[in-house]
matplotlib code that plots the C-alpha trace (Angstrom):
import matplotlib.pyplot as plt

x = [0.0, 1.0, 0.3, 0.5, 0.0, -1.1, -0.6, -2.1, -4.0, -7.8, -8.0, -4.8, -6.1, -4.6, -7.8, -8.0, -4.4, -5.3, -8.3, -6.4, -3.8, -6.3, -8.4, -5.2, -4.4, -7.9, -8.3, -4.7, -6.1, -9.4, -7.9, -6.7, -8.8, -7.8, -9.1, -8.7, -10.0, -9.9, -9.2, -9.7, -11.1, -14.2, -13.9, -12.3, -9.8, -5.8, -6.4, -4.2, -5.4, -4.5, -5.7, -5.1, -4.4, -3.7, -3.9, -3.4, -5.2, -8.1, -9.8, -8.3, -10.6, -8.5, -10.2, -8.4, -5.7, -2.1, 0.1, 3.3, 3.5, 5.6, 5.2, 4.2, 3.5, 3.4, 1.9, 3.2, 6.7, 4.9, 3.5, 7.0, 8.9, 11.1, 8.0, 7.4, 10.4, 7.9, 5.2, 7.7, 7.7, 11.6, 13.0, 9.9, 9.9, 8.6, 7.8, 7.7, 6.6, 9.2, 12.0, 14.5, 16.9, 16.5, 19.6, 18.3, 18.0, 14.4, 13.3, 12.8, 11.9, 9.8, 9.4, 5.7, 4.9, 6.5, 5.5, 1.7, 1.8, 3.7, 1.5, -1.7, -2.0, -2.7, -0.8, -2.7, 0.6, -1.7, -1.6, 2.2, 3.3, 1.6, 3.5, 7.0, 5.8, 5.6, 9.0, 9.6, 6.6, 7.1, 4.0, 2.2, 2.8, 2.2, 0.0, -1.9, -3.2, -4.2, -7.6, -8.2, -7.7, -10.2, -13.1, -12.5, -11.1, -13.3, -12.5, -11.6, -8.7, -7.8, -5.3, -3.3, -3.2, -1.8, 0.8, 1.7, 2.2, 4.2, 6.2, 7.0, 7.7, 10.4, 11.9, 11.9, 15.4]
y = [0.0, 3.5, 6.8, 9.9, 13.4, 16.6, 19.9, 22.9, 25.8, 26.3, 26.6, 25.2, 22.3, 19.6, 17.6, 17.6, 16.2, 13.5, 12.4, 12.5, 10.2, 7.5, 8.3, 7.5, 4.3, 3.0, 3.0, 1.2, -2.0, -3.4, -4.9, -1.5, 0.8, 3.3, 6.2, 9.9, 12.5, 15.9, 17.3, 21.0, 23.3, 26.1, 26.5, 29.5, 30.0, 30.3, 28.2, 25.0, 22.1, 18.3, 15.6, 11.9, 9.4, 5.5, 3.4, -0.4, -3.5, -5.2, -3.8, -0.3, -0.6, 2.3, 5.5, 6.9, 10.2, 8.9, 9.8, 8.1, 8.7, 7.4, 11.0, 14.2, 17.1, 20.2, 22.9, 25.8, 26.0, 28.3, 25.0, 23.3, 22.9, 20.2, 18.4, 17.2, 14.4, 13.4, 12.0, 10.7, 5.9, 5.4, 5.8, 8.1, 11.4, 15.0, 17.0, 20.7, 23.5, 26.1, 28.3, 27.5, 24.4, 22.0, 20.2, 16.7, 13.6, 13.4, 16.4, 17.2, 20.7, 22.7, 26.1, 24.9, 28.7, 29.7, 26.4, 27.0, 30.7, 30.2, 27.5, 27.5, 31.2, 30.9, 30.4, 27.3, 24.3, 20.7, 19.4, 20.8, 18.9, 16.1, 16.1, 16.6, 13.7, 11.4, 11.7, 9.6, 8.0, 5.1, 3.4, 5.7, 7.0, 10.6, 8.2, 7.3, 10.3, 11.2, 9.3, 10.6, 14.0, 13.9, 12.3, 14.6, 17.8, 19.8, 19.3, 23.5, 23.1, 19.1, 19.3, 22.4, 20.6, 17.8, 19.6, 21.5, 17.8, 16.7, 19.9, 19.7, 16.0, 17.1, 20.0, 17.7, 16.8]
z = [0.0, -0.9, 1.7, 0.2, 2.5, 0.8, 2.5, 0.7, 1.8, 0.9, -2.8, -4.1, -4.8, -2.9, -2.5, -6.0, -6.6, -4.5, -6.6, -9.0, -8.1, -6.5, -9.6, -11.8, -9.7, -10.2, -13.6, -14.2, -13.3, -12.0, -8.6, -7.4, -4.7, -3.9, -0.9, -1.5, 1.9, 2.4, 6.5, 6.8, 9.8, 8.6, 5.1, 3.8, 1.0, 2.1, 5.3, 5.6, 4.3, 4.7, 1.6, 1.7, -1.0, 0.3, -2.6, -2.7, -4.0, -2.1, 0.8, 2.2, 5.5, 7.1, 6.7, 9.3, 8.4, 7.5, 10.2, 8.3, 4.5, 1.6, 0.2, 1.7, -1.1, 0.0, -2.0, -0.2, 1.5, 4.4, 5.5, 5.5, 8.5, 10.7, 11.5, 8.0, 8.6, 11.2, 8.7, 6.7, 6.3, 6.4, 2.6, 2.2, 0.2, 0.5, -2.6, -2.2, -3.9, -3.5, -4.9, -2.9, -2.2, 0.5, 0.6, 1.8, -0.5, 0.8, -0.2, -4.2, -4.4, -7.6, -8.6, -9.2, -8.8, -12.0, -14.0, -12.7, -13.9, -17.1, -18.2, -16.7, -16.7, -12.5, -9.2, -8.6, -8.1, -7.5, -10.9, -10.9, -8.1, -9.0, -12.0, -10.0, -7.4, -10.5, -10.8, -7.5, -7.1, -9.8, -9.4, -11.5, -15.1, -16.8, -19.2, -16.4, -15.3, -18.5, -18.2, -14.4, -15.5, -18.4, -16.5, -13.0, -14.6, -17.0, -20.7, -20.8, -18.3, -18.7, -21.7, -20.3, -16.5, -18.5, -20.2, -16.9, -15.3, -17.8, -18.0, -14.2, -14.1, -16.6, -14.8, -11.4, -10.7]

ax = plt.figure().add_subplot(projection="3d")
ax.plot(x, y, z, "-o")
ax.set_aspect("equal")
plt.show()
């Protein structure tokens, strides 16, 4: 099973990303399942926000938040600190959104900033880092997102969220 942790704030789209990934991870074969949950306080844009994705094959009874993730994203650096090591699996990975360097082999960082407003025109970095956390996260193909982001994404922004994940899972080093 894989745990994923999405930190965003309210209207960056993190809940999104994370149907997208358990969407992707569905429809790559029929014995995957795959769980994708939102965890926010009142609703109000700019206001942290923690998404889910656990994806596996058979049952995934556990409903319950991921404490320990294979990958944490994080959609904005403000929300990165020393405590993000703490919901890291051992040999886990955080992906985050930033302009500067973190020097730690755990960490793969992304101007998803720039990438979001060069191609998509907006400051909004989910499909971006998505794109980047592809780069790590093996399991999962550019090609198969493609279907995912068709059926949950409407067909007026699918194509260019595409190109901005493939763009970023290029630039991700």
């Amino acid at each position: 099973m894989y745990e994923i942790l999405w930190h965003g704030r309210g209207g960056q789209g993190a809940f999104t990303a994370a149907k997208l990934l358990s969407a992707a991870w569905t429809f790559k074969a029929d014995e995957n399942k795959a769980l994708a949950f939102p965890s926010f306080g009142p609703e109000r844009r700019g206001a942290p926000v923690r998404a889910f994705s656990r994806l596996g094959s058979g049952s995934l009874g556990d409903r319950s938040q991921i404490k320990k993730a294979d990958y944490v994203v994080f959609l904005d650096d403000t929300l990165f600190d020393e405590h993000a090591y703490e919901e890291l699996k051992e040999n886990g990975k955080i992906i985050l959104c930033t302009k500067e360097k973190v020097n730690d082999a755990r960490v793969l960082c992304i101007d998803g900033q720039k990438i979001a407003l060069d191609i998509l025109k907006r400051p909004i970095t989910n499909t971006v880092v998505l794109g980047a956390l592809l780069k790590v996260f093996h399991a999962i193909k550019i090609e198969d997102l493609k279907p995912a982001v068709q059926k949950l994404m409407s067909p007026k922004i699918a194509d260019i969220n595409l190109e901005a994940i493939r763009f970023a899972y290029e630039e991700a080093v």
